[in-house]
CHARMM-style PDB file with segment names, atoms N, HN, CA, C and O in Angstrom:
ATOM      1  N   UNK     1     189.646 -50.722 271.360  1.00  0.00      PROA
ATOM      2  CA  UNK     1     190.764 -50.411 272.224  1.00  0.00      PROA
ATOM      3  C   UNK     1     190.751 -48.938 272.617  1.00  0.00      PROA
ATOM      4  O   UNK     1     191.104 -48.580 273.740  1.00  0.00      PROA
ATOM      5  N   UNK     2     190.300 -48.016 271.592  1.00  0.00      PROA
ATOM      6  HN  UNK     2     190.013 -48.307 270.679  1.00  0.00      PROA
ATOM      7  CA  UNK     2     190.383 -46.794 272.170  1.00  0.00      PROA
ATOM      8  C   UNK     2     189.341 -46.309 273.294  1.00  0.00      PROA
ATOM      9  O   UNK     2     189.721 -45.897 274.390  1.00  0.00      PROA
ATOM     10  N   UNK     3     187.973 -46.400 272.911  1.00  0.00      PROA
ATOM     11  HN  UNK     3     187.665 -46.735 272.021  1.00  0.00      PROA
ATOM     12  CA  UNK     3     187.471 -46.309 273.896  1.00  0.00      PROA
ATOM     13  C   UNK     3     187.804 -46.955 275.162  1.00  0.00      PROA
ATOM     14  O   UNK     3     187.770 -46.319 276.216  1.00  0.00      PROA
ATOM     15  N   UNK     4     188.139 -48.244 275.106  1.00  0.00      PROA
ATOM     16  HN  UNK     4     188.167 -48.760 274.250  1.00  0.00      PROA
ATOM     17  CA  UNK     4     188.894 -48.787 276.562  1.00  0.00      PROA
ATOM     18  C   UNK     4     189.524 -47.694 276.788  1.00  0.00      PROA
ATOM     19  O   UNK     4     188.910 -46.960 277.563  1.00  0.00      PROA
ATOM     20  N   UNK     5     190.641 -47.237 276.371  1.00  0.00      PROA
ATOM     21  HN  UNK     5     191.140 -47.834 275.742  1.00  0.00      PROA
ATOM     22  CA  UNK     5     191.577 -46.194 276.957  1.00  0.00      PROA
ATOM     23  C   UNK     5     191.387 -45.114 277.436  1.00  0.00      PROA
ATOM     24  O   UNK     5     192.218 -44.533 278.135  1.00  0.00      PROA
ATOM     25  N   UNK     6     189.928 -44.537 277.048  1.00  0.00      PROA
ATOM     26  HN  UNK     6     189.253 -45.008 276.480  1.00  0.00      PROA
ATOM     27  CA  UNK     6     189.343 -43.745 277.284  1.00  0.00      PROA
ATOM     28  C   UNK     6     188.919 -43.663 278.494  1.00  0.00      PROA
ATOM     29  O   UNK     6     189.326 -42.794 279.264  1.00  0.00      PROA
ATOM     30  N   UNK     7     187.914 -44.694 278.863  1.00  0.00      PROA
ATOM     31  HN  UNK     7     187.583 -45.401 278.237  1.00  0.00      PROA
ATOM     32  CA  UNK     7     187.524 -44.651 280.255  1.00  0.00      PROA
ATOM     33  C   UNK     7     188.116 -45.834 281.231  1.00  0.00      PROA
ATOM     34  O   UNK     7     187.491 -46.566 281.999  1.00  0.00      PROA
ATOM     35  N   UNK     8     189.802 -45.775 280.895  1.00  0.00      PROA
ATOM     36  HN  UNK     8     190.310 -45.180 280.272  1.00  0.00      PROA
ATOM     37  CA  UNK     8     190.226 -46.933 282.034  1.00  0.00      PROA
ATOM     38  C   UNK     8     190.901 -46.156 282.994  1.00  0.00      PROA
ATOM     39  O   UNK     8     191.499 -46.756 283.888  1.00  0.00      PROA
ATOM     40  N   UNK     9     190.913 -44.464 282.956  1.00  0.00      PROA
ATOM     41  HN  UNK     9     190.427 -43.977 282.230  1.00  0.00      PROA
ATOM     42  CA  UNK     9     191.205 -43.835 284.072  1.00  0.00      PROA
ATOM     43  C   UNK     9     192.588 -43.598 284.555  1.00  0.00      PROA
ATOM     44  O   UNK     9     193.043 -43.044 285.556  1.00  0.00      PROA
ATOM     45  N   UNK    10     193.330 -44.433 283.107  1.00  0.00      PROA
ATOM     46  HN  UNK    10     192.961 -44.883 282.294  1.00  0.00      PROA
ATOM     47  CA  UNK    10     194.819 -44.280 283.382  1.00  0.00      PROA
ATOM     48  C   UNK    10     195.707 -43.306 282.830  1.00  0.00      PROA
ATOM     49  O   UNK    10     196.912 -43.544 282.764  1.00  0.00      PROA
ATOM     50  N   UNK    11     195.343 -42.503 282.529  1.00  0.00      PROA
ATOM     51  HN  UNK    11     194.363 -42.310 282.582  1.00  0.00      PROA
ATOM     52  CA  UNK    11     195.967 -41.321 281.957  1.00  0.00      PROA
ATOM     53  C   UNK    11     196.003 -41.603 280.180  1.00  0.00      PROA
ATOM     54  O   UNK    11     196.704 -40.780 279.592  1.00  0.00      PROA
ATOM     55  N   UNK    12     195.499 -42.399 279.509  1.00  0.00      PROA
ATOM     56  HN  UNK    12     194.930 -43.068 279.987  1.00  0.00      PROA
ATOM     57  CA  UNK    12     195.252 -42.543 278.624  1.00  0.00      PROA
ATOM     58  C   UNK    12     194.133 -42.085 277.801  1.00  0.00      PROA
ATOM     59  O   UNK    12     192.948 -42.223 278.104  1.00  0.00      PROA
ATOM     60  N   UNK    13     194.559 -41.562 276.802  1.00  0.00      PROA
ATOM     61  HN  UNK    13     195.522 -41.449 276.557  1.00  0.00      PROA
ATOM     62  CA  UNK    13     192.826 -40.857 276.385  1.00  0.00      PROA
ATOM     63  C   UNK    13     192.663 -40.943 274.567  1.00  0.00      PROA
ATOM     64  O   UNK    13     193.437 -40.632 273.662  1.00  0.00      PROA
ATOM     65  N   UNK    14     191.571 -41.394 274.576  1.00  0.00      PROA
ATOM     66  HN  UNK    14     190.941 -41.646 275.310  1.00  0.00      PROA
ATOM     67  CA  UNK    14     190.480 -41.609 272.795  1.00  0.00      PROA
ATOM     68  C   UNK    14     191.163 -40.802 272.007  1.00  0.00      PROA
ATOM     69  O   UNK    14     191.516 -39.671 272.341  1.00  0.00      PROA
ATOM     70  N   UNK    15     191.375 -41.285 271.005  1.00  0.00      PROA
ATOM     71  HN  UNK    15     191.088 -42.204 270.733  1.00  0.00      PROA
ATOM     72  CA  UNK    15     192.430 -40.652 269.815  1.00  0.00      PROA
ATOM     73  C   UNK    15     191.402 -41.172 268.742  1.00  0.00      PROA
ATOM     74  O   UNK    15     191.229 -42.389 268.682  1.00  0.00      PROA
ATOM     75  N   UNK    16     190.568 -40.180 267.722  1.00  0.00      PROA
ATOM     76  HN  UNK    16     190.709 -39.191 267.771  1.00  0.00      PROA
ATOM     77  CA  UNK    16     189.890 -41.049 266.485  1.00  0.00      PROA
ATOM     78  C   UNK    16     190.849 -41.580 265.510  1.00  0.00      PROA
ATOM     79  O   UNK    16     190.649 -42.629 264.899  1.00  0.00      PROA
ATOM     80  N   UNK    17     192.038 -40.743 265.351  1.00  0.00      PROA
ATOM     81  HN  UNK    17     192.200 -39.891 265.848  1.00  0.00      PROA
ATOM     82  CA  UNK    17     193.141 -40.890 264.181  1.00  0.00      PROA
ATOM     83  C   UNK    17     193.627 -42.348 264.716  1.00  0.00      PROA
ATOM     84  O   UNK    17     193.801 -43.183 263.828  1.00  0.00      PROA
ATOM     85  N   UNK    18     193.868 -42.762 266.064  1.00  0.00      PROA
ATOM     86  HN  UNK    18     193.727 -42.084 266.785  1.00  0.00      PROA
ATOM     87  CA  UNK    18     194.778 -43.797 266.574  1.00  0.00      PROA
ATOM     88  C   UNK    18     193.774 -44.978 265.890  1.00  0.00      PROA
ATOM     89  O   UNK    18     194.038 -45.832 265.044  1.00  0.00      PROA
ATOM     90  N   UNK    19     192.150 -44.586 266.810  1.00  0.00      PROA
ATOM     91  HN  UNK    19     191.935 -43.892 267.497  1.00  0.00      PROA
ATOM     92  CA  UNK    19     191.651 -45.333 265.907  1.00  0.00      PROA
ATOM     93  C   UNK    19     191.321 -45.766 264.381  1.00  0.00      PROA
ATOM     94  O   UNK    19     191.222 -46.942 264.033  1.00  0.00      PROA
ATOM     95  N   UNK    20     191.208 -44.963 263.757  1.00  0.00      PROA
ATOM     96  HN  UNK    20     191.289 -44.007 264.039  1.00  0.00      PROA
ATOM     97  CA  UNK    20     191.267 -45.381 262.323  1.00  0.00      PROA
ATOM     98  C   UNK    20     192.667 -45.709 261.339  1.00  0.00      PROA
ATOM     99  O   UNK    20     192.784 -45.914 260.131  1.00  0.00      PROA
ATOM    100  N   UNK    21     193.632 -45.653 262.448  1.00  0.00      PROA
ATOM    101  HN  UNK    21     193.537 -45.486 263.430  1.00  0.00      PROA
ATOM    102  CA  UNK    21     195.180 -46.754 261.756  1.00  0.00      PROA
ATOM    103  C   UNK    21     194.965 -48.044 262.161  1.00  0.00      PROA
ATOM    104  O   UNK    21     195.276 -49.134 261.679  1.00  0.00      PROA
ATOM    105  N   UNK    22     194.123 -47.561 263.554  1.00  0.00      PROA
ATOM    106  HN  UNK    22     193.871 -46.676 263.945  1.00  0.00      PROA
ATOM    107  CA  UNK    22     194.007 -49.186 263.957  1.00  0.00      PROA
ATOM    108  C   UNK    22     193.133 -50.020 263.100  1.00  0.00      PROA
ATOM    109  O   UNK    22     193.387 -51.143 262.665  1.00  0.00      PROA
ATOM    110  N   UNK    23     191.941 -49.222 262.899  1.00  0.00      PROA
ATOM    111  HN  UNK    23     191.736 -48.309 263.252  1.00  0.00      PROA
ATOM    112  CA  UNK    23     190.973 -50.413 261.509  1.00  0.00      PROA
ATOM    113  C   UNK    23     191.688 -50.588 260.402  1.00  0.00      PROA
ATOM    114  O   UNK    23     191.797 -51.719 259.927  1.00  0.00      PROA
ATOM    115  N   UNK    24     192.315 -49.444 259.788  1.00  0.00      PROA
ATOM    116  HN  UNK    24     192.226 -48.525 260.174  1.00  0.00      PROA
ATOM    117  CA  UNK    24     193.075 -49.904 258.858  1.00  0.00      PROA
ATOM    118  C   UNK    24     194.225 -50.872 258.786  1.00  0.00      PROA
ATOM    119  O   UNK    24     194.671 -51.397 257.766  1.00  0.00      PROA
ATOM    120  N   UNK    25     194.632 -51.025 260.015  1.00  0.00      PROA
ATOM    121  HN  UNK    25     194.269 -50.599 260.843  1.00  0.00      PROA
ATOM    122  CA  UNK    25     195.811 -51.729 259.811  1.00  0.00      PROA
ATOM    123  C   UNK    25     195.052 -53.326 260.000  1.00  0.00      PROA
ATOM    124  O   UNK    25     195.486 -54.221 259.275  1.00  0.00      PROA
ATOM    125  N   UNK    26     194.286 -53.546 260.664  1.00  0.00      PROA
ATOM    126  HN  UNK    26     193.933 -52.819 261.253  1.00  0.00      PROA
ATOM    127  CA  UNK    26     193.324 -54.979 260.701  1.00  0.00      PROA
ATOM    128  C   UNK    26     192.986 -55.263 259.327  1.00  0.00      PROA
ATOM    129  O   UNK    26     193.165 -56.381 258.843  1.00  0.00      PROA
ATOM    130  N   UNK    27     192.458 -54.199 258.619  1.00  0.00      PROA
ATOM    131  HN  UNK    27     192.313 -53.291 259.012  1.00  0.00      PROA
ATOM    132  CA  UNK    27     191.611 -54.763 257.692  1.00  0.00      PROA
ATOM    133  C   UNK    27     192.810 -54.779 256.618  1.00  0.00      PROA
ATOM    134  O   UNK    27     192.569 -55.778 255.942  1.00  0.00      PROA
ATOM    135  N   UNK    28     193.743 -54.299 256.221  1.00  0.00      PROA
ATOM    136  HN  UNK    28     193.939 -53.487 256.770  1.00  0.00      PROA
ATOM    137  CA  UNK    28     194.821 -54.625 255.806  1.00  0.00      PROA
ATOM    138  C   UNK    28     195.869 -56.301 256.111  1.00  0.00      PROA
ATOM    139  O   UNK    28     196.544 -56.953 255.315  1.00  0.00      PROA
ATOM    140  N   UNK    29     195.637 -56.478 257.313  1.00  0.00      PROA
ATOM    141  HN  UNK    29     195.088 -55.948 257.960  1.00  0.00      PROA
ATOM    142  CA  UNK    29     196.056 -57.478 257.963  1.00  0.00      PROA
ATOM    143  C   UNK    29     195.630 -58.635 257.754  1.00  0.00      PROA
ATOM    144  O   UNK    29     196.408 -59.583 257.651  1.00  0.00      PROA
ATOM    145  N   UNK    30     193.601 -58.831 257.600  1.00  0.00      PROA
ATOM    146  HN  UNK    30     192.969 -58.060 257.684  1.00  0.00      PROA
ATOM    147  CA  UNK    30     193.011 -59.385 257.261  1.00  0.00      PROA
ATOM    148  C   UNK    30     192.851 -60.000 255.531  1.00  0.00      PROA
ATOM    149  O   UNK    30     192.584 -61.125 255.108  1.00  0.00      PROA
ATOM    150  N   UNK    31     193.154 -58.671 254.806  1.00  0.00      PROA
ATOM    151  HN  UNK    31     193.371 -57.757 255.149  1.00  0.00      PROA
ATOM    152  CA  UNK    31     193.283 -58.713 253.138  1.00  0.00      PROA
ATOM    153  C   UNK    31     194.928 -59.280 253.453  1.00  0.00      PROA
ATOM    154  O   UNK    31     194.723 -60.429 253.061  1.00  0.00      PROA
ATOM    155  N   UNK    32     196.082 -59.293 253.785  1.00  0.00      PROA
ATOM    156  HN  UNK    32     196.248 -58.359 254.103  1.00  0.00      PROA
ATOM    157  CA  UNK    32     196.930 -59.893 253.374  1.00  0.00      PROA
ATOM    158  C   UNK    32     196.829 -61.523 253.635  1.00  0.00      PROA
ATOM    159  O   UNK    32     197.489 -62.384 253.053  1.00  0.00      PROA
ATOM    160  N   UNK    33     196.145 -61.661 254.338  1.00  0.00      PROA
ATOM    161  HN  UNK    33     195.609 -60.963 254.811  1.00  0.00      PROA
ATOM    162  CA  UNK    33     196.524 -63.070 255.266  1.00  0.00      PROA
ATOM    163  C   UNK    33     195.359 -64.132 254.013  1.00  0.00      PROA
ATOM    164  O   UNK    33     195.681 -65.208 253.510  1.00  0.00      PROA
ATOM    165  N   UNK    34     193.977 -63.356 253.789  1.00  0.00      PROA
ATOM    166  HN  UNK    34     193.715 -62.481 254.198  1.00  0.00      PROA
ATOM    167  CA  UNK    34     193.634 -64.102 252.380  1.00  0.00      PROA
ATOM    168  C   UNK    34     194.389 -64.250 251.067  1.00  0.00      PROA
ATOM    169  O   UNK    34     194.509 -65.169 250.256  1.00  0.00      PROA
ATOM    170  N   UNK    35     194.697 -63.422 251.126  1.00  0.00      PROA
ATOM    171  HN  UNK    35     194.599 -62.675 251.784  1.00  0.00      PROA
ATOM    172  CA  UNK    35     195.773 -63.150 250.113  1.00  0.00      PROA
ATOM    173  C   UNK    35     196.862 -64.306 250.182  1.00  0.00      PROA
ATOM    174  O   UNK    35     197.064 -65.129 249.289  1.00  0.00      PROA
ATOM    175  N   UNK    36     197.591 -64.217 251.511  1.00  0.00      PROA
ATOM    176  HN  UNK    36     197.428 -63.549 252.237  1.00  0.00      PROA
ATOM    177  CA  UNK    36     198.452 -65.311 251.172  1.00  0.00      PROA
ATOM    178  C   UNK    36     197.884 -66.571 251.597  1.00  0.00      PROA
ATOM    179  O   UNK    36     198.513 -67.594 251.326  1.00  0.00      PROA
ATOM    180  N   UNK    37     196.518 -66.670 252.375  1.00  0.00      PROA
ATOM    181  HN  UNK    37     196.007 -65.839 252.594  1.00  0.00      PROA
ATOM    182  CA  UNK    37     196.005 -68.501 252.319  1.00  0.00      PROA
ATOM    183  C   UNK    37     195.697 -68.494 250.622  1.00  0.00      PROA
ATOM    184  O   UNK    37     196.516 -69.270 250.131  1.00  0.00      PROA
ATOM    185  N   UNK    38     195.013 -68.035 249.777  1.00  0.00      PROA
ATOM    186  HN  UNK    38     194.347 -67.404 250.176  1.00  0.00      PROA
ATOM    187  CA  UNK    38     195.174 -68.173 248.277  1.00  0.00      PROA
ATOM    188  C   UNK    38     195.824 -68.598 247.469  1.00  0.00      PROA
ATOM    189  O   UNK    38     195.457 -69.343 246.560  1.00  0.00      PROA
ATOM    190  N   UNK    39     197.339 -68.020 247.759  1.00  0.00      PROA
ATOM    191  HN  UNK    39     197.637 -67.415 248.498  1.00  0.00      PROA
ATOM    192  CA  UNK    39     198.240 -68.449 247.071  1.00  0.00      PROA
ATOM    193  C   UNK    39     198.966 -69.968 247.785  1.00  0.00      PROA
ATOM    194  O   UNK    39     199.149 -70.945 247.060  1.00  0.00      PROA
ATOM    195  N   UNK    40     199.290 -69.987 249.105  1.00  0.00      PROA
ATOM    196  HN  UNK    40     199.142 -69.192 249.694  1.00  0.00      PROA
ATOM    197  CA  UNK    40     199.566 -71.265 250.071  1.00  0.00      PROA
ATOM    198  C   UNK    40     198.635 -72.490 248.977  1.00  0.00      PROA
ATOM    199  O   UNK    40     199.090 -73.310 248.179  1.00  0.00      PROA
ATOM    200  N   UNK    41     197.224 -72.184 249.352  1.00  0.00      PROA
ATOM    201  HN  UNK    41     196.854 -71.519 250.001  1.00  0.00      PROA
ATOM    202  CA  UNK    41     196.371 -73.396 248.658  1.00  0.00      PROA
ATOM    203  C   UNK    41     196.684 -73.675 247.343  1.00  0.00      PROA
ATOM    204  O   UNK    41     196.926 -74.811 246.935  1.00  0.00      PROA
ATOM    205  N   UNK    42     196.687 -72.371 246.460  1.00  0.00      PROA
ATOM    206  HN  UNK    42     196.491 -71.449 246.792  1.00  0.00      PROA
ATOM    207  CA  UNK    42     197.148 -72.515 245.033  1.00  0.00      PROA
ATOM    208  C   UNK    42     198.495 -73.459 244.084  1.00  0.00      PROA
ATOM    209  O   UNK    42     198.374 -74.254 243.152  1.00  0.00      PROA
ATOM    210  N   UNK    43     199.852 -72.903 244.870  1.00  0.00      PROA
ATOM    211  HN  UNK    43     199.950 -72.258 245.627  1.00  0.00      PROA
ATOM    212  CA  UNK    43     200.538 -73.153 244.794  1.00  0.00      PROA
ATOM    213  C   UNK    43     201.687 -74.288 245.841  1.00  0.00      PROA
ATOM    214  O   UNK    43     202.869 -74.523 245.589  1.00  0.00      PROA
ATOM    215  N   UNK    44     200.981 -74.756 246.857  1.00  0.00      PROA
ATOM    216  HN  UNK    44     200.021 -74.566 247.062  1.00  0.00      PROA
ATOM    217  CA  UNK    44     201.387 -75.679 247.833  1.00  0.00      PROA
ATOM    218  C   UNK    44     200.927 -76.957 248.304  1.00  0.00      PROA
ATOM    219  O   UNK    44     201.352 -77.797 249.096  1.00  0.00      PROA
ATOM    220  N   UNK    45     199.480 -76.776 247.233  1.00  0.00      PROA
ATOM    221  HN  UNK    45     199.135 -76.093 246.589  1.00  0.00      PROA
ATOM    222  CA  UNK    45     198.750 -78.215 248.196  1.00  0.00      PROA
ATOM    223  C   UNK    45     199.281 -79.072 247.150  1.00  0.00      PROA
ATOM    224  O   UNK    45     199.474 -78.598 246.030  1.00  0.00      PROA
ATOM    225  N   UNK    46     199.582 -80.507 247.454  1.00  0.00      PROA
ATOM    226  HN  UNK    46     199.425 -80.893 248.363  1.00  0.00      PROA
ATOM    227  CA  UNK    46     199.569 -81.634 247.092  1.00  0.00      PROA
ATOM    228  C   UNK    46     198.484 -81.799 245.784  1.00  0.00      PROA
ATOM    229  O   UNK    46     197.317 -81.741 246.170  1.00  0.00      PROA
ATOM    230  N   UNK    47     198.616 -81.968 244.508  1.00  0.00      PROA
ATOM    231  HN  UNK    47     199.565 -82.016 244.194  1.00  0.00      PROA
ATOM    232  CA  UNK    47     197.786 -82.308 243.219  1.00  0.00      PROA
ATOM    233  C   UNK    47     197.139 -83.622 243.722  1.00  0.00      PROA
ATOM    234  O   UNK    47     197.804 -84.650 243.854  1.00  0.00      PROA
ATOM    235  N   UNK    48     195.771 -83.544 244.008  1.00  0.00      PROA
ATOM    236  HN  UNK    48     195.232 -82.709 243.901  1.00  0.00      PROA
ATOM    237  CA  UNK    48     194.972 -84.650 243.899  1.00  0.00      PROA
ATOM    238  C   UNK    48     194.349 -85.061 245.143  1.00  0.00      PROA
ATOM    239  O   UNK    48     193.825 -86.147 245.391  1.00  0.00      PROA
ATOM    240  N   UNK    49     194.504 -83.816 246.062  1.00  0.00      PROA
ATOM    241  HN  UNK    49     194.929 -82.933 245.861  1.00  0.00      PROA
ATOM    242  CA  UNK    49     194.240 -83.009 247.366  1.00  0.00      PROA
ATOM    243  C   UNK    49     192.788 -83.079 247.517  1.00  0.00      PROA
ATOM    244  OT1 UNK    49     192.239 -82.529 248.472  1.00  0.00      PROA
TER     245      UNK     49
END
């Protein structure tokens, strides 16, 4: 996304910091969402599933 912003000519311009909240916040996003399919499967499926 940042580089998009960079060269889309709209008065928007490459931030490295913007970018690296942005990976972090994905890969954070990504670790929660296993996190909670884990527990969903663990604690929600039907015994004998």
């Amino acid at each position: 996304m940042e580089v998009l912003q960079g060269v889309s000519g709209l008065g928007r311009e490459f931030d490295l910091v913007d970018m690296v909240a942005n990976l972090i916040g994905a890969i954070l996003g990504g670790a929660f969402y296993l996190l909670y399919r884990q527990i969903v499967y663990k604690y929600l499926t039907p015994v004998g599933s």
